[in-house]
SEMARPA-467990 format. One record per residue (C-alpha): x, y, z. Coordinates in nm, 3 decimals. Each point is the difference from the previous one (the first is absolute). Example, Ala and Ser with C-alpha at 12.3 -4.5 7.8 and 13.67 -1.06 7.14 Angstrom:
// residues 2
+---------+---------+---------+
|      xx |      yy |      zz |
+---------+---------+---------+
|   1.230 |  -0.450 |   0.780 |
|   0.137 |   0.344 |  -0.066 |
+---------+---------+---------+
END
This chain:
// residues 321
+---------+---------+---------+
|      xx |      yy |      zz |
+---------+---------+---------+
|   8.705 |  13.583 |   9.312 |
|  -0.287 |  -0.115 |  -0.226 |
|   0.206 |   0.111 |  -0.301 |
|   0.306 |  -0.193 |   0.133 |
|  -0.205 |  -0.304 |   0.086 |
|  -0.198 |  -0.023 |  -0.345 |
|   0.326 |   0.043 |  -0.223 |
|   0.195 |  -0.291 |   0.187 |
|  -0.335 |  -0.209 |  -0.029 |
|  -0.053 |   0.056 |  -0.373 |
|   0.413 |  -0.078 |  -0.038 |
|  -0.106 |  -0.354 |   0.165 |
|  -0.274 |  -0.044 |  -0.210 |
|   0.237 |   0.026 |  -0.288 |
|   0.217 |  -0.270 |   0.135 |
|  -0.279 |  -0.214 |   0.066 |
|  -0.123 |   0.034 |  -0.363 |
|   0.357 |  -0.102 |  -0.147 |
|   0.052 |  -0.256 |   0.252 |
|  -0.359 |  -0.149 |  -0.105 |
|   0.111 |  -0.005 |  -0.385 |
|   0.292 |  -0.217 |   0.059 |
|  -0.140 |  -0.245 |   0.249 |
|  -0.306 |   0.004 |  -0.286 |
|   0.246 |  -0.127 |  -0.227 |
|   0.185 |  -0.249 |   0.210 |
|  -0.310 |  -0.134 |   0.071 |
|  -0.155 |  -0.034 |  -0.374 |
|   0.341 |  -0.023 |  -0.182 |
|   0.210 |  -0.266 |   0.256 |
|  -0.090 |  -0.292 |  -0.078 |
|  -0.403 |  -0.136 |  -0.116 |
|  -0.221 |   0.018 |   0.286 |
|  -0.238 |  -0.241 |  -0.143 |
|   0.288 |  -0.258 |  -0.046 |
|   0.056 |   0.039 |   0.380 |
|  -0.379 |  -0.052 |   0.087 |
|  -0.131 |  -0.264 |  -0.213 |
|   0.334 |  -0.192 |  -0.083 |
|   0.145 |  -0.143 |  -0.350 |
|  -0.297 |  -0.199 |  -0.007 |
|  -0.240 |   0.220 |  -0.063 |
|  -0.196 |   0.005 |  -0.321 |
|  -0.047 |   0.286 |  -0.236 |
|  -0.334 |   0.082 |   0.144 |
|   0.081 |  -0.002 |   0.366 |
|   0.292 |   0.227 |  -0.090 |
|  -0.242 |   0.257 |  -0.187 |
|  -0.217 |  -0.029 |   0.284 |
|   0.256 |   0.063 |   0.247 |
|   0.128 |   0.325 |  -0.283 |
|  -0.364 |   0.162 |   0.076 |
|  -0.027 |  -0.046 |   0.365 |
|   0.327 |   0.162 |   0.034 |
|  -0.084 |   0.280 |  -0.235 |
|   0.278 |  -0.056 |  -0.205 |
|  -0.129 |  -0.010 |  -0.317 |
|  -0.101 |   0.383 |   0.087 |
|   0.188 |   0.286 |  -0.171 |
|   0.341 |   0.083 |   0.191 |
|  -0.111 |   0.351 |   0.101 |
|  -0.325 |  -0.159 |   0.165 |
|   0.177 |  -0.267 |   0.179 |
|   0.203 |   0.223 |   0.163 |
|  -0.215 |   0.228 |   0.074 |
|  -0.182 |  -0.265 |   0.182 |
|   0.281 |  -0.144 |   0.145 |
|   0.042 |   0.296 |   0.177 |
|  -0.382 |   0.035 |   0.146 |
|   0.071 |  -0.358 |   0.108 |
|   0.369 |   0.102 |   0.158 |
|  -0.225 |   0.289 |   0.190 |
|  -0.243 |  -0.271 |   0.129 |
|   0.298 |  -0.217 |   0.145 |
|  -0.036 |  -0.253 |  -0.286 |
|   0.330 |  -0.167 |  -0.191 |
|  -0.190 |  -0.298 |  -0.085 |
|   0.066 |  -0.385 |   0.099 |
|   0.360 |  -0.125 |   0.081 |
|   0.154 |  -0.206 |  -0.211 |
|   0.131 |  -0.191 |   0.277 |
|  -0.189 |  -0.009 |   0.277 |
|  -0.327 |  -0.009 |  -0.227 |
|  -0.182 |   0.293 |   0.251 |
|  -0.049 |   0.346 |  -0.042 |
|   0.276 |   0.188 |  -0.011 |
|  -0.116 |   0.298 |   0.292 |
|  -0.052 |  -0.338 |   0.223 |
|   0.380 |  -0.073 |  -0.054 |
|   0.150 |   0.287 |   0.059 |
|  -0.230 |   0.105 |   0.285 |
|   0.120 |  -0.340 |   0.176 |
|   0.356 |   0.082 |  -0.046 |
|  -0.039 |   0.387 |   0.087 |
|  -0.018 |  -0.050 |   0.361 |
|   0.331 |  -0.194 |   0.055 |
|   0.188 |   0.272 |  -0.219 |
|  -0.145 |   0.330 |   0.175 |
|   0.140 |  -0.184 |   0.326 |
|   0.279 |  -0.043 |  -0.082 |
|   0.055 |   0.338 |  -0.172 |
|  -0.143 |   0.139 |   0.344 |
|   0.295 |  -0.153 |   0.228 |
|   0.252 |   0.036 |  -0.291 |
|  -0.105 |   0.412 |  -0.018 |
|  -0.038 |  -0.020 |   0.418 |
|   0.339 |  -0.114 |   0.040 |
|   0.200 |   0.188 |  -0.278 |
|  -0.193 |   0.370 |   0.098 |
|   0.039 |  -0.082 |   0.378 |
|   0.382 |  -0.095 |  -0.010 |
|   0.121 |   0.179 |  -0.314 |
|  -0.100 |   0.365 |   0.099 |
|   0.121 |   0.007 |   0.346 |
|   0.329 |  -0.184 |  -0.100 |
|   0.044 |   0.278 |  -0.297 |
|  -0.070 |   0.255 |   0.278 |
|   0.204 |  -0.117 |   0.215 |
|   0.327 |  -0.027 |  -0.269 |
|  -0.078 |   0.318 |  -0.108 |
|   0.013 |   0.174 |   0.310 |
|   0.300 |  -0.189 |   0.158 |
|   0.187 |  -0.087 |  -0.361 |
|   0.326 |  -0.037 |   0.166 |
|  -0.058 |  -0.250 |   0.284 |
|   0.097 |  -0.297 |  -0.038 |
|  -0.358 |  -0.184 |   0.030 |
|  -0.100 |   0.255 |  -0.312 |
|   0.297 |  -0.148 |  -0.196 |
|  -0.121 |  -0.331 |   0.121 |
|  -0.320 |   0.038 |  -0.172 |
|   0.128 |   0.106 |  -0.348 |
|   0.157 |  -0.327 |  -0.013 |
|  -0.248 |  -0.164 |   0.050 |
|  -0.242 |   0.209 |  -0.231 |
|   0.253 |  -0.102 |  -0.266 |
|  -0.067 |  -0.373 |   0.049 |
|  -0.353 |   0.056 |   0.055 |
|  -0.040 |   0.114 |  -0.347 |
|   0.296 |  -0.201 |  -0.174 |
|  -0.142 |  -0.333 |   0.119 |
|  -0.306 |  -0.150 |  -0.251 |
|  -0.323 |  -0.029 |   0.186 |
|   0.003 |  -0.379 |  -0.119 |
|   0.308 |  -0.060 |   0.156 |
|  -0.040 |   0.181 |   0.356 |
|  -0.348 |  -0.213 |  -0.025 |
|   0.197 |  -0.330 |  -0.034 |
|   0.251 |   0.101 |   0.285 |
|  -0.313 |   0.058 |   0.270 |
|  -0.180 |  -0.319 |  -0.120 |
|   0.383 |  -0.206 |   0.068 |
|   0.066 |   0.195 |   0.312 |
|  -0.318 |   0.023 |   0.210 |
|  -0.220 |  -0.348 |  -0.136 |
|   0.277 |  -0.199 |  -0.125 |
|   0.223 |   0.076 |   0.287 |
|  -0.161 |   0.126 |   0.312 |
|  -0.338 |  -0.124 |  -0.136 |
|  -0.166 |   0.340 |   0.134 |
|  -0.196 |   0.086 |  -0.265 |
|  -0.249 |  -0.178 |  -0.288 |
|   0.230 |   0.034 |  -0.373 |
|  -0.328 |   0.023 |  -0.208 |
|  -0.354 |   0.051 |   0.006 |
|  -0.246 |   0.238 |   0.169 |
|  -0.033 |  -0.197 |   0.296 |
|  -0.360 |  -0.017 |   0.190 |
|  -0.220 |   0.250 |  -0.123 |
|  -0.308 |   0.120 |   0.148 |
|  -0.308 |   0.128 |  -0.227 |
|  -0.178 |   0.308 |   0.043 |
|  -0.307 |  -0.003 |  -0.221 |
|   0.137 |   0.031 |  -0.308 |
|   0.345 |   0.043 |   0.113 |
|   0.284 |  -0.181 |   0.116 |
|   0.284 |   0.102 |   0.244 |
|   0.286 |  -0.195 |   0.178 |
|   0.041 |   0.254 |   0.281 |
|  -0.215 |  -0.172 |   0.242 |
|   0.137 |  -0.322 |   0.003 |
|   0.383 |  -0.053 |   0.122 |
|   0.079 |  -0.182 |  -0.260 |
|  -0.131 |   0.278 |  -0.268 |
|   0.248 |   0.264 |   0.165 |
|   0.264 |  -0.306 |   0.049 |
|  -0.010 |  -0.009 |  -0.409 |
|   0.025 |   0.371 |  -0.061 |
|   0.357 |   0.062 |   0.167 |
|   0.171 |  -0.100 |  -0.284 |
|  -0.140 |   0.120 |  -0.283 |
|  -0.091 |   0.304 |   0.142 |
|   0.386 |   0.098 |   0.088 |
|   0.086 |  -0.145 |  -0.379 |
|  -0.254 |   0.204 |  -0.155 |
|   0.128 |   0.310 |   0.227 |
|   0.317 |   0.010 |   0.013 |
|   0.106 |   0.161 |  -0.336 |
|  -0.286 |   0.216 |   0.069 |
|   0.147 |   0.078 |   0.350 |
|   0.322 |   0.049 |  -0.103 |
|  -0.083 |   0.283 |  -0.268 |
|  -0.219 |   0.194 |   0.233 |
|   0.278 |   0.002 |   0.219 |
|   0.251 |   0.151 |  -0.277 |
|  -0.262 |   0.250 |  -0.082 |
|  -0.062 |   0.113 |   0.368 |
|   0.360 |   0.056 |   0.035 |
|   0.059 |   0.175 |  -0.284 |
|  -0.284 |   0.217 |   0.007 |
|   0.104 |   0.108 |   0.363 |
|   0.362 |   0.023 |  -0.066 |
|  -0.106 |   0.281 |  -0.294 |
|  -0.259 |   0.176 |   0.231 |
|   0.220 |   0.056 |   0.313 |
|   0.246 |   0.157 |  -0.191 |
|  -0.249 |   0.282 |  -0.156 |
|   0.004 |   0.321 |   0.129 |
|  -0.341 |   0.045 |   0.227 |
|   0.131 |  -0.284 |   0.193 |
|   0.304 |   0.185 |   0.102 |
|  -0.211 |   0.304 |   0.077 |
|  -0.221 |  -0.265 |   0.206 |
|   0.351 |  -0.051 |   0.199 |
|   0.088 |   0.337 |   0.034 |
|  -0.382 |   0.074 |   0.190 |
|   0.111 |  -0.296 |   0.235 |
|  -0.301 |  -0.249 |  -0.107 |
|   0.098 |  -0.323 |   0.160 |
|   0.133 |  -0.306 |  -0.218 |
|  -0.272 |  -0.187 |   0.041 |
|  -0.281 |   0.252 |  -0.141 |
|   0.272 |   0.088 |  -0.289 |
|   0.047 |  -0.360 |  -0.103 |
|  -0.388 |  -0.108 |   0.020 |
|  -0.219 |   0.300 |  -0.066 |
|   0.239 |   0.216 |  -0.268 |
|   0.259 |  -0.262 |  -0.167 |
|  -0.251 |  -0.345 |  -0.006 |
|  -0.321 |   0.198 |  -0.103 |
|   0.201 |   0.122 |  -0.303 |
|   0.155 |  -0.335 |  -0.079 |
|  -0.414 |  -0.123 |  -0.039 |
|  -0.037 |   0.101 |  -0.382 |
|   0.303 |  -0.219 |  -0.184 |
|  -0.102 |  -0.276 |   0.286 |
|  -0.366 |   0.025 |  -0.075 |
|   0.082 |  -0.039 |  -0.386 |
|   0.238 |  -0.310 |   0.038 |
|  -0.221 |  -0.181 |   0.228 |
|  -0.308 |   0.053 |  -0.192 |
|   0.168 |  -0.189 |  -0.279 |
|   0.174 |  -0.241 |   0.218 |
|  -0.317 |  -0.128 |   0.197 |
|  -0.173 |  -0.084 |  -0.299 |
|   0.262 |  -0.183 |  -0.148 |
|  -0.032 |  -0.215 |   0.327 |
|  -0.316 |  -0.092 |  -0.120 |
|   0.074 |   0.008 |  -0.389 |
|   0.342 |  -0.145 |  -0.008 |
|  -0.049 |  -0.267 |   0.312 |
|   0.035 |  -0.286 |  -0.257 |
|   0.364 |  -0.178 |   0.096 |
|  -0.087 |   0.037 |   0.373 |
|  -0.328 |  -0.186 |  -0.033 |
|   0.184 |  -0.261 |  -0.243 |
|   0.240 |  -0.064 |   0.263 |
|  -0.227 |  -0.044 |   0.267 |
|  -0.266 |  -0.166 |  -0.180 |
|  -0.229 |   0.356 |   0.158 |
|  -0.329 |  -0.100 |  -0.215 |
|  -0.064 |   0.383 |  -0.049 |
|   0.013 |   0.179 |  -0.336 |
|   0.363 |  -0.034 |  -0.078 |
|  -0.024 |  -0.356 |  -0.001 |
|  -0.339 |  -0.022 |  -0.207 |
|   0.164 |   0.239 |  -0.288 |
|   0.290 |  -0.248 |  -0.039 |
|  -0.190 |  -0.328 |   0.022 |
|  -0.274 |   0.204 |  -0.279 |
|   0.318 |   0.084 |  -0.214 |
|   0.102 |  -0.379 |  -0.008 |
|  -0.296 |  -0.119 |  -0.073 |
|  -0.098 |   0.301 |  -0.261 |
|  -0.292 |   0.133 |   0.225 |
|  -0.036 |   0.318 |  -0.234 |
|  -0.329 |   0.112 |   0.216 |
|   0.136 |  -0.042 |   0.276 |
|   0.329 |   0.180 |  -0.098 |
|  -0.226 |   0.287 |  -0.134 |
|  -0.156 |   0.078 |   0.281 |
|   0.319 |  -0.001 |   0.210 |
|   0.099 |   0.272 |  -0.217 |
|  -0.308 |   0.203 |   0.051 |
|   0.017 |  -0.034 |   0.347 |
|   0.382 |   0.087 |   0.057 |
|  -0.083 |   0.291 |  -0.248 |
|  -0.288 |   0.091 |   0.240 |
|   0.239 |  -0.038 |   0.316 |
|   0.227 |   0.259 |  -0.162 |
|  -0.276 |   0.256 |  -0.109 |
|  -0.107 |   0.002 |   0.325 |
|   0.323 |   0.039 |   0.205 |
|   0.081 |   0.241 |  -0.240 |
|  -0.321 |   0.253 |   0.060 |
|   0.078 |  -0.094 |   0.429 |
|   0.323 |   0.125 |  -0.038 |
|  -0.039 |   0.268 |  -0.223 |
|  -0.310 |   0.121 |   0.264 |
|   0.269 |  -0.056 |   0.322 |
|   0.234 |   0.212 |  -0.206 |
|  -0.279 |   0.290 |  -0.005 |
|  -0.011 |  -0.047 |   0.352 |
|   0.364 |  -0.009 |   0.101 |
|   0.195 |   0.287 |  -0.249 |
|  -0.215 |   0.313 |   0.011 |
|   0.191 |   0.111 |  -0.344 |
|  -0.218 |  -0.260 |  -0.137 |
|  -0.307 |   0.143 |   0.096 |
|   0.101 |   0.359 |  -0.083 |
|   0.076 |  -0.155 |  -0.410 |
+---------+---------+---------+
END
């Protein structure tokens, strides 16, 4: 387990070090940082001054060797934009993106895998044939556009629902959440079934798939054959070996939420990360855009290790290898 563990740890720490190199040169080679700071005018002396406090007139091996003990600390340096630190920026947008990522996973996990299940086991009916269809939409439509058709049905139209924002938050120390309040949870309907749906959609697929290939293998016709009842069959033999592929896909998937939640915050004006990478790549916020990258490379590393470590738990050929 410890030998397991330690190799897919050391693989992350790899990806972490290659990651750090290119968001080391975005941030030194995009664009002059002192130009951004101190403006075009700025003498000669303010610049140089700026150089050294910056370390950049160190060697390039140094600098990014300290860039990297800074990185460790949490530290991307000042925004270009928003003239703060750039760990106070993204820690003010983290909260609104891990909620929605939270009801966006909720929702596609709690609807996709019993919906797969469910048009694996009865593929012929006609509510399973039903649900292809609309599986096929699901992922043919853009995420942009099915956003845009909520915001025109239910607050254009009915006027139901809030078409942007986070609505009323409530802060928790140093955290901020819109579940207590009713507009808060008003505000996530949308976005949440925008960000899930694609999400929801493959699950589904995968579920059915999966279970369509297991129930045809031959220790669930033995199963049969000893009269165990449907129900134990479908849930205990045929869904517990569906878990590895499923495990695999949503790993990936669920930290795209996060990672790749940029049009569905644009649309809905959600001020969480998505939105602060596209407002820092207007305004060439290379810090900030730097440490996005770190983090999202972080995210990865770590979902990575939690689903290589569920995989050690689930297949048992695993932990004989």
């Amino acid at each position: 387990m410890l030998r397991f563990l330690s190799t897919r740890l050391w693989n992350g720490a790899l990806v972490m070090i290659g990651v750090s190199f290119i968001s080391f040169l975005l941030f030194n080679y995009i664009g002059d940082p002192v130009n951004n700071l101190l403006g075009e005018r700025a003498t000669v002396e303010q610049r140089e001054a700026m150089r050294a406090a910056l370390g950049l007139d160190q060697p390039l091996l140094l600098r990014f060797f300290n860039y990297i003990g800074l990185a460790a600390r949490g530290e991307f340096g000042i925004s270009y934009r928003n003239i703060e630190p750039v760990s106070q920026v993204l820690m003010s947008r983290v909260p609104a993106t891990l909620e929605l990522s939270l009801c966006a996973a909720v929702l596609a996990l709690g609807v996709g895998v019993p919906m797969g299940v469910y048009a694996g086991i009865r593929r012929n009916a006609w509510g399973a044939q039903l649900l292809q269809v609309v599986s096929l939409i699901g992922i043919s439509i853009p995420s942009f556009l099915t956003g845009i058709i909520l915001i025109l049905i239910f607050s254009v139209e009915l006027n139901w629902l809030p078409a942007y924002g986070r609505g009323e938050i409530v802060r928790l120390g140093g955290w901020t959440t819109g579940f207590l309040t009713s507009t808060g949870l008003k505000s996530l309907i949308m976005p949440s079934i925008t960000l899930a749906l694609f999400q929801l959609t493959l699950f589904m697929r995968l579920v059915r798939s999966e279970m369509l290939e297991v129930l045809r293998t031959d220790y669930i016709k033995f199963a049969r054959a000893r009269g165990i009842v449907d129900r134990s069959i479908y849930f205990h033999h045929a869904l517990k070996n569906t878990l590895v592929p499923v495990i695999t896909v949503a790993g990936l998937q669920l930290g795209s939420l996060i990672a790749f939640s940029i049009i569905t915050e644009t649309v809905f004006q959600w001020p969480g990360l998505g939105l602060l990478i596209i407002q820092a790549i207007t305004f060439g916020d290379i810090p900030v855009i730097a440490a996005y990258l770190m983090l999202i490379a972080l995210l990865f590393v770590t979902i990575n290790v939690v689903v290589d470590l569920l995989y050690f738990r689930v297949d048992p050929r695993v932990r004989i290898e």
